[in-house]
C-alpha positions as a Markdown table, in Angstrom:
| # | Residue | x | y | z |
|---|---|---|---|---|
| 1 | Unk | 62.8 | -32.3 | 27.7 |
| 2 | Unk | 62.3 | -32.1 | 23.9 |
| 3 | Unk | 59.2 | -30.0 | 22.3 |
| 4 | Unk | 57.6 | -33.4 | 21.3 |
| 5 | Unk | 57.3 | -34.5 | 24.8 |
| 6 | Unk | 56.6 | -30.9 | 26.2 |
| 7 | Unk | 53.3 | -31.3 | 24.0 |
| 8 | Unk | 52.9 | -34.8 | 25.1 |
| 9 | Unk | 52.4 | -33.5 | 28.9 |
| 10 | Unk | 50.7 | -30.7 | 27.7 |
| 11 | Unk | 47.8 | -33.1 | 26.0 |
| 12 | Unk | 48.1 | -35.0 | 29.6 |
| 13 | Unk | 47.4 | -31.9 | 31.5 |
| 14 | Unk | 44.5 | -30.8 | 29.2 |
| 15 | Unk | 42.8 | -34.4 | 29.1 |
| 16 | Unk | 42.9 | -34.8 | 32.9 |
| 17 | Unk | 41.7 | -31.0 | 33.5 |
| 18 | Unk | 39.3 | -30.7 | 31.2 |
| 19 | Unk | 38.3 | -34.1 | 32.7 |
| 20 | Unk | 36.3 | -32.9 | 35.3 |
| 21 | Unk | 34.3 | -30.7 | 33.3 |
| 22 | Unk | 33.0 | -34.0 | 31.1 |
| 23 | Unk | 31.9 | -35.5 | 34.8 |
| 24 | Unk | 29.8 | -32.9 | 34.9 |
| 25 | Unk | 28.2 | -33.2 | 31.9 |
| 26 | Unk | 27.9 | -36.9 | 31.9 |
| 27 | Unk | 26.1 | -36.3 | 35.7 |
| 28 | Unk | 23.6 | -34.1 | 34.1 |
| 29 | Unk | 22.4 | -37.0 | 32.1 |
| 30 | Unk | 23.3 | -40.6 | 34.5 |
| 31 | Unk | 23.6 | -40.7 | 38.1 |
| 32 | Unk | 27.3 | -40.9 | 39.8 |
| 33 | Unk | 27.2 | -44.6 | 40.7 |
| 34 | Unk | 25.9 | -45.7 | 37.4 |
| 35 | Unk | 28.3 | -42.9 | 35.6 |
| 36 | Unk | 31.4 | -44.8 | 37.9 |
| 37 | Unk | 29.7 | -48.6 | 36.4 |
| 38 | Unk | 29.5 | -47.8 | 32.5 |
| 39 | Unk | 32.8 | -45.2 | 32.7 |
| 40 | Unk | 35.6 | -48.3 | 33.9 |
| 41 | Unk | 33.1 | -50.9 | 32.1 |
| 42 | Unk | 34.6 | -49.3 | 29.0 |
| 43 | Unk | 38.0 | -49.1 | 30.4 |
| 44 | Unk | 38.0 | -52.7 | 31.2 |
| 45 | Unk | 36.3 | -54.3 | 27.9 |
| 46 | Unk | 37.5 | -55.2 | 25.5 |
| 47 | Unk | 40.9 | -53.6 | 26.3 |
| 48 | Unk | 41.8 | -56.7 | 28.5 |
| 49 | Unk | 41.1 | -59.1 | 25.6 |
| 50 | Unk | 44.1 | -57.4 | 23.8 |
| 51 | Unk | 46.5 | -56.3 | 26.7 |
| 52 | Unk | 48.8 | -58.7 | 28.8 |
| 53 | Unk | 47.7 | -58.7 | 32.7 |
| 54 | Unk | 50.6 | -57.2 | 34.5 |
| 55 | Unk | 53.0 | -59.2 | 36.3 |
| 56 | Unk | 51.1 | -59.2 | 39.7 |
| 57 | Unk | 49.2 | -61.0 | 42.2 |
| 58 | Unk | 45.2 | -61.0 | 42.0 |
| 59 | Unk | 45.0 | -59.5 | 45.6 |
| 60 | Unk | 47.3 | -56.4 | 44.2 |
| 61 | Unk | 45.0 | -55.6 | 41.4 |
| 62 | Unk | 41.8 | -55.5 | 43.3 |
| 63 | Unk | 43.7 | -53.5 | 46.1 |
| 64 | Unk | 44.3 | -50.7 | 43.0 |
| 65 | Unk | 41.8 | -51.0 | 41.6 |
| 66 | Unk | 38.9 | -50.7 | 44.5 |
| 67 | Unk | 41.1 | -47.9 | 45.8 |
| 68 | Unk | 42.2 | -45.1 | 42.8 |
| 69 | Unk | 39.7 | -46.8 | 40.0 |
| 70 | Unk | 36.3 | -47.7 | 43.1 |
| 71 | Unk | 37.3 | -45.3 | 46.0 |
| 72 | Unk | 38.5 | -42.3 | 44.3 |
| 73 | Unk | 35.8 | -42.2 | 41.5 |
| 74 | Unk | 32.8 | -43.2 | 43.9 |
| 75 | Unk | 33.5 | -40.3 | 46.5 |
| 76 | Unk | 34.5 | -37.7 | 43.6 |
| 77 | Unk | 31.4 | -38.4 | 41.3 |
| 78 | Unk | 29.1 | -38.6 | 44.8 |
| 79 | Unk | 30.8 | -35.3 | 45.8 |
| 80 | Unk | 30.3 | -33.4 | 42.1 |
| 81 | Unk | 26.4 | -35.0 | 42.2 |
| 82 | Unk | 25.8 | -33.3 | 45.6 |
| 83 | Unk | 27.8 | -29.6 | 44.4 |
| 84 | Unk | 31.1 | -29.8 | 44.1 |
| 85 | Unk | 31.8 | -27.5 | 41.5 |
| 86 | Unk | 33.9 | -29.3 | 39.0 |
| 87 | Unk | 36.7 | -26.5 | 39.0 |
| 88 | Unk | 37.2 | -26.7 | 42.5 |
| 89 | Unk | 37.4 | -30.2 | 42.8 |
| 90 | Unk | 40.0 | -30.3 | 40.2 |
| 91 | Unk | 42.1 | -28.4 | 42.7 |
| 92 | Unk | 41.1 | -30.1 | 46.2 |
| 93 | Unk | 41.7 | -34.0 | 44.6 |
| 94 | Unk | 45.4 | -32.5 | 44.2 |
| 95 | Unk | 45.9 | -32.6 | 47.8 |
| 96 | Unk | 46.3 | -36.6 | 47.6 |
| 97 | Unk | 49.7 | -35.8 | 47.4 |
| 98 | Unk | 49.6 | -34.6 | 51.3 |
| 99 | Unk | 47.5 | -38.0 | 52.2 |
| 100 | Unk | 50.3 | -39.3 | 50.2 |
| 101 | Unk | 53.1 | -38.5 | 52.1 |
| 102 | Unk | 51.4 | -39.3 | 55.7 |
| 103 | Unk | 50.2 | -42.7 | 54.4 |
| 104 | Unk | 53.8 | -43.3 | 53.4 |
| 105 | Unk | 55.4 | -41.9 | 56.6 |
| 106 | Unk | 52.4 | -44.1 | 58.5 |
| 107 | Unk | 52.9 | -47.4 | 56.0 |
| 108 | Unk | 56.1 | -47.6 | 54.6 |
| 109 | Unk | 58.2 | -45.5 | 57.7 |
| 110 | Unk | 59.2 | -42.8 | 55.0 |
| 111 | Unk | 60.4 | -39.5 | 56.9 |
| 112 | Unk | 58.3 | -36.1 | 56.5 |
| 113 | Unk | 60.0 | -33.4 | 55.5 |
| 114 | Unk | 59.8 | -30.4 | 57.0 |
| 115 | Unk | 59.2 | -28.5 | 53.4 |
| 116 | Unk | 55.9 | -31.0 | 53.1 |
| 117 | Unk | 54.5 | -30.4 | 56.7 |
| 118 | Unk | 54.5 | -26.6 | 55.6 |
| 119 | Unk | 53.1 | -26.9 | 52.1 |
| 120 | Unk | 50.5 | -28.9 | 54.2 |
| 121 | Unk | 49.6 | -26.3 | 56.3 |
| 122 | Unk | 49.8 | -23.9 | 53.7 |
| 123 | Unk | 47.1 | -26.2 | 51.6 |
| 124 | Unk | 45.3 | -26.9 | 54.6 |
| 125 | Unk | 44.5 | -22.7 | 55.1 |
| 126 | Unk | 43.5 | -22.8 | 51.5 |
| 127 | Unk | 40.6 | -25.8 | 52.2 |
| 128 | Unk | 39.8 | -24.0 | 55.4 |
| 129 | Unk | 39.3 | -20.9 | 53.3 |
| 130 | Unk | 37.1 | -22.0 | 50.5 |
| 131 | Unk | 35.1 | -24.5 | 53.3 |
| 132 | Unk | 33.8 | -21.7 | 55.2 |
| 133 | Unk | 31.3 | -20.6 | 52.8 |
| 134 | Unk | 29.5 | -23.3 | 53.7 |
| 135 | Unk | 26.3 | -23.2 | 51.1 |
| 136 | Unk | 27.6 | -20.8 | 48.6 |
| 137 | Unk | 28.7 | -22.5 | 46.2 |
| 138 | Unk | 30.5 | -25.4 | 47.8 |
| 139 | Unk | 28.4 | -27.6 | 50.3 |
| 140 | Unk | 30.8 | -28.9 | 53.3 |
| 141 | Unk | 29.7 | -32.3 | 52.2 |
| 142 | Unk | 30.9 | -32.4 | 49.2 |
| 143 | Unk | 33.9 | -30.9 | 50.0 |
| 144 | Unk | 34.9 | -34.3 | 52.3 |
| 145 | Unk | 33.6 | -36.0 | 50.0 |
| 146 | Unk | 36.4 | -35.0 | 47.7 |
| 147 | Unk | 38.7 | -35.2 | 50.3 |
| 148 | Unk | 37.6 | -39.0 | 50.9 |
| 149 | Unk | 38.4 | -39.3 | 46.8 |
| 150 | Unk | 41.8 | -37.6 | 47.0 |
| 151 | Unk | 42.7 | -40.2 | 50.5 |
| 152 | Unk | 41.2 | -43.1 | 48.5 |
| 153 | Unk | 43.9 | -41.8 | 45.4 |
| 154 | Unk | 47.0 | -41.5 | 47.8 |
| 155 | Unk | 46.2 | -45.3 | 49.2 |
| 156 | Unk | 46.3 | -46.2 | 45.7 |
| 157 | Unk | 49.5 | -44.3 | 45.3 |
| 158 | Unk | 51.1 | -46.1 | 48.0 |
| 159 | Unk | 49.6 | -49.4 | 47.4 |
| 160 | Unk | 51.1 | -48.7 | 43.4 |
| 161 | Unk | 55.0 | -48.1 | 45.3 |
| 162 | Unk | 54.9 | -51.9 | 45.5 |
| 163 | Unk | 54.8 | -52.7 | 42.5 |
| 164 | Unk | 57.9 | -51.5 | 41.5 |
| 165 | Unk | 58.2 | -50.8 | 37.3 |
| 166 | Unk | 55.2 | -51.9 | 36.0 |
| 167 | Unk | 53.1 | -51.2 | 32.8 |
| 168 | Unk | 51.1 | -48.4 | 33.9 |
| 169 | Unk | 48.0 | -48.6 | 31.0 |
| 170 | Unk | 48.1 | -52.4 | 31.4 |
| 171 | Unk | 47.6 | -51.7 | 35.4 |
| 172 | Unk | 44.7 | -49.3 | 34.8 |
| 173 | Unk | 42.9 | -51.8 | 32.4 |
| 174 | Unk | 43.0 | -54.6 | 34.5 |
| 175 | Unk | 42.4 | -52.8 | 37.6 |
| 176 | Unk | 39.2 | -51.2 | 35.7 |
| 177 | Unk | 37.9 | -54.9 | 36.3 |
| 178 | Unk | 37.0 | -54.3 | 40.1 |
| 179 | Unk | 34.8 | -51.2 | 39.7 |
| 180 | Unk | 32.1 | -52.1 | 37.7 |
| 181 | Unk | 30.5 | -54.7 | 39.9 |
| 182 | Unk | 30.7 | -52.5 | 43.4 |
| 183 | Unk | 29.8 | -49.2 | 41.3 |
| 184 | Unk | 26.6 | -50.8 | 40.0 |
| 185 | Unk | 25.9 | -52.4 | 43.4 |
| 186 | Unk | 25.8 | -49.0 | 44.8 |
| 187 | Unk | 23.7 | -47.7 | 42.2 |
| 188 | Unk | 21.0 | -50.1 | 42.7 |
| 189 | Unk | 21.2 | -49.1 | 46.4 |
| 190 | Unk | 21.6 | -45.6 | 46.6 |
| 191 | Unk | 20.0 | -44.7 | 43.1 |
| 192 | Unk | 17.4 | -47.5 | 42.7 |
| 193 | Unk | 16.6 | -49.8 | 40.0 |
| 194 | Unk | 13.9 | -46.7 | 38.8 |
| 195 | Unk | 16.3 | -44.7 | 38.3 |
| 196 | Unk | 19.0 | -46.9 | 36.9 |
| 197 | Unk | 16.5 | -47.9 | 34.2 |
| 198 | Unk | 15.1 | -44.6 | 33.4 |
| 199 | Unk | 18.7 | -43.0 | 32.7 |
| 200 | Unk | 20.0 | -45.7 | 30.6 |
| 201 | Unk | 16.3 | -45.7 | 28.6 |
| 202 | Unk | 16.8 | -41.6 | 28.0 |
| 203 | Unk | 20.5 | -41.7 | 27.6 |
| 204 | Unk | 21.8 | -39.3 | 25.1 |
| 205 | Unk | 24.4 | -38.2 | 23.1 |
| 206 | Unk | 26.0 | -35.5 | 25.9 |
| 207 | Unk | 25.9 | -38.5 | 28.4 |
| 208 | Unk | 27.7 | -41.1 | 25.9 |
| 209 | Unk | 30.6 | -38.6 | 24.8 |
| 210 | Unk | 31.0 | -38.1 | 28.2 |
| 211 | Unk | 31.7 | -41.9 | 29.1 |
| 212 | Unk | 33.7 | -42.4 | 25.5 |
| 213 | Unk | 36.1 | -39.3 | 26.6 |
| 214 | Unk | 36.2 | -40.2 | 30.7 |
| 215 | Unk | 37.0 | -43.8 | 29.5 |
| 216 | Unk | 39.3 | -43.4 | 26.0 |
| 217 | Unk | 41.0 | -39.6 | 26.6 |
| 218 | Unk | 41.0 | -39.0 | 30.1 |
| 219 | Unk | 41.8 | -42.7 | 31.3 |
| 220 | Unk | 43.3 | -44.9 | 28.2 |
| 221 | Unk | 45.4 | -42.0 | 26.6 |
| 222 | Unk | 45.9 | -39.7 | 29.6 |
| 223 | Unk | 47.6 | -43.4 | 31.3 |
| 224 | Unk | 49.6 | -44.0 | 28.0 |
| 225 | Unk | 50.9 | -40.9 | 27.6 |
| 226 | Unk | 51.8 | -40.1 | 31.7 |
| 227 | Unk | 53.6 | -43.8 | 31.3 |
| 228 | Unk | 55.5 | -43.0 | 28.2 |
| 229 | Unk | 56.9 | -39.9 | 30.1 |
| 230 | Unk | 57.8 | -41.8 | 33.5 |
| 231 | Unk | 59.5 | -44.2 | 31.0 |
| 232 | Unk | 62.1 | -41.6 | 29.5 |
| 233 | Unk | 62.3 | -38.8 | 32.6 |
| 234 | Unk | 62.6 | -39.1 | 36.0 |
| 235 | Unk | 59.6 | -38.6 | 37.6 |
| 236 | Unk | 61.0 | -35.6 | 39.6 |
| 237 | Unk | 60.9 | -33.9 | 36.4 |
| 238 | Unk | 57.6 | -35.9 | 35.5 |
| 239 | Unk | 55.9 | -35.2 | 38.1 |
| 240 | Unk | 55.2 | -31.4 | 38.4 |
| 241 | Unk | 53.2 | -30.9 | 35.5 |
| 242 | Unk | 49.9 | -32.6 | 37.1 |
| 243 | Unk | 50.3 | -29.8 | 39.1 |
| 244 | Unk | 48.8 | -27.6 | 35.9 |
| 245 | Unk | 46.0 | -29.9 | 35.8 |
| 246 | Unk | 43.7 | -27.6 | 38.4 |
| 247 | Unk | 45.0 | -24.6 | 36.5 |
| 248 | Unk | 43.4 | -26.1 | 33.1 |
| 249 | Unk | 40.3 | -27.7 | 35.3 |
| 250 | Unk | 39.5 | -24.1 | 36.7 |
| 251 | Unk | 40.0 | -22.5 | 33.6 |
| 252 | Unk | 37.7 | -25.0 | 31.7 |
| 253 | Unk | 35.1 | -24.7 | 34.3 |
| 254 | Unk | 35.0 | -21.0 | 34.3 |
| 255 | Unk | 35.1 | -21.1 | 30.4 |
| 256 | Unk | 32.5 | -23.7 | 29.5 |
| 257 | Unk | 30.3 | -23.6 | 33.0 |
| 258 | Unk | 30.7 | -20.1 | 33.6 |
| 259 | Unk | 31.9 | -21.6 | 37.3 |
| 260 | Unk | 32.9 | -18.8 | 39.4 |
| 261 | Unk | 34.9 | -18.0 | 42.5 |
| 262 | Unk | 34.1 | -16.3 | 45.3 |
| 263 | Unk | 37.0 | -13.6 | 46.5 |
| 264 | Unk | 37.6 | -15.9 | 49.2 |
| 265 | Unk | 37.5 | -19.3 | 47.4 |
| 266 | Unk | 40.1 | -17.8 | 45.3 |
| 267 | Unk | 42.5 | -17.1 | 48.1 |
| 268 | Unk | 41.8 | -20.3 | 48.6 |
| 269 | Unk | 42.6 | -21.9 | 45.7 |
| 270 | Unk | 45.8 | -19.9 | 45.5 |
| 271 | Unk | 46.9 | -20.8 | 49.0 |
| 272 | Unk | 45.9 | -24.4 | 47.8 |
| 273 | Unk | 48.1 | -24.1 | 44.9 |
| 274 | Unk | 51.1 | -22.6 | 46.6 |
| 275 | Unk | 50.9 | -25.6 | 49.4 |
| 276 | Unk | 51.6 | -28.1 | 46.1 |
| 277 | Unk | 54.3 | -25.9 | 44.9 |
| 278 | Unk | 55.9 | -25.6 | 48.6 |
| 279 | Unk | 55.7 | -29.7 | 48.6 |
| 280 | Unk | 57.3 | -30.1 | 44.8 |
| 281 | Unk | 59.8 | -27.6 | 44.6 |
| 282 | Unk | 60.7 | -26.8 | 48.2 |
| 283 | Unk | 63.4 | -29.3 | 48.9 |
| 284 | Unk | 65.3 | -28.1 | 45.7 |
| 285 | Unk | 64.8 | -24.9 | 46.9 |
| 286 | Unk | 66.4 | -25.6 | 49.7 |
| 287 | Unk | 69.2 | -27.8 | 48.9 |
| 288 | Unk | 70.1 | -24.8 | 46.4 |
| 289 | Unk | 70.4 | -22.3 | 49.5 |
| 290 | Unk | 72.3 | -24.7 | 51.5 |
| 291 | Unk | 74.9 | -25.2 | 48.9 |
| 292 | Unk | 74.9 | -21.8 | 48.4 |
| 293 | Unk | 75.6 | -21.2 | 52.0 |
| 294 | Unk | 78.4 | -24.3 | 51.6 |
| 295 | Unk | 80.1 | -22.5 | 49.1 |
């Protein structure tokens, strides 16, 4: 891969990292519901007044959209509102990639490998480890919470297999048109017209960047630039750089939030981290011995 697109990915992995530490801010200042209504507001208008719908059926662009755009976003914002620390939850959303592959082995009748079942369990020790302070610094409710977000992304994952080469920013505009509706409708019912009033009265400056750079930078450009990639490279080779994105979302967290780890939450994180790296590189890995052995 050339430098040009090596920087490319790296802007990619920086936007979408860095990502989670703007939901926090824009939480401080707007509840997560109404955070969810105004971010994909701005993602849908008036972007689908100048981009082509994509080439699908009505039924397949509310099925992405209310599950990677609604799902995802309602159960990771409710999740960071009640604790999840913003590093952290950078890292646990990454385990849509094991919901992945069980909703495609339960769906679509693909095969597990065994390299995935052990990165899975290896991920899975991880969660277990930085679960069981229960209270310290990640509540066990937010913690499913993200793990509902990061099911809710996988679903979208597998729903998006069906589509088969499609334009990728034109998919996340259009889909942004489901979210706003359901996002505000659970704001007025779990936040309360009071409250949905007040925040947008006092809304200021911190709480606008945040929507401008959750909608333009981490959605519009992060989507543009991740489909300009799967256009030229395979997505094997595409593909393992969102596993950087926890590294730069814990680093940005500890950097600008002074969020910290626990000893045992960062075993955690590590075991969490070397679960994705069993499930990426593992089957190289072993195809490489087994030639070896061939030869």
């Amino acid at each position: 891969m050339p430098l040009k697109d090596l920087l490319l990915a790296l802007v990619v992995i920086v936007a979408w990292g860095v990502n989670f530490v703007v939901i926090k801010v824009g939480l401080d200042g707007l509840p997560p519901m109404l955070l969810g209504a105004l971010r994909f507001a701005l993602v849908a208008f008036p972007a689908v007044l100048l981009v082509k719908r994509p080439q699908l059926p009505w039924r397949w662009l509310i099925a992405y959209g209310a599950t990677i755009s609604l799902g995802q976003f309602a159960f990771l914002f409710e999740a960071m509102g009640n604790g999840m620390p913003p590093g952290l939850a950078s890292l646990v959303l990454q385990s849509q990639a094991f919901f992945t592959l069980f909703f495609a082995a339960i769906f679509l009748g693909e095969r597990l490998r065994a390299a995935s079942v052990l990165g899975l369990l290896v991920a899975a020790g991880g969660l277990t480890l930085i679960g069981s302070e229960n209270g310290a610094s990640v509540p066990f409710f937010a913690l499913l919470l993200t793990l509902c977000a990061a099911s809710m992304w996988a679903m979208g994952n597998i729903i998006t297999r069906r589509f088969g080469n499609i334009d990728l920013v034109a998919l996340v505009i259009w889909g942004g048109l489901v979210p706003p509706l359901p996002f505000l409708a659970l704001s007025w019912w779990l936040e309360g017209p009071e409250l949905i009033e007040r925040s947008l009265r006092g809304i200021g400056w911190s709480s606008i960047l945040s929507l401008a750079y959750l909608a333009f930078v981490a959605t519009m450009l992060g989507y543009s630039l991740w489909s300009h990639l799967l256009s030229r490279y395979p997505a094997g080779k595409v593909a393992p750089f969102s596993l950087l994105v926890p590294v730069v979302g814990l680093s940005s967290s500890a950097l600008l939030l002074d969020e910290r780890l626990t000893p045992l939450q960062g075993w955690g994180a590590l075991l969490v981290m070397a679960g994705l790296l069993v499930n990426v590189f593992g089957p190289r890995l072993r195809q490489r011995m087994l030639a070896r052995l061939a030869d």
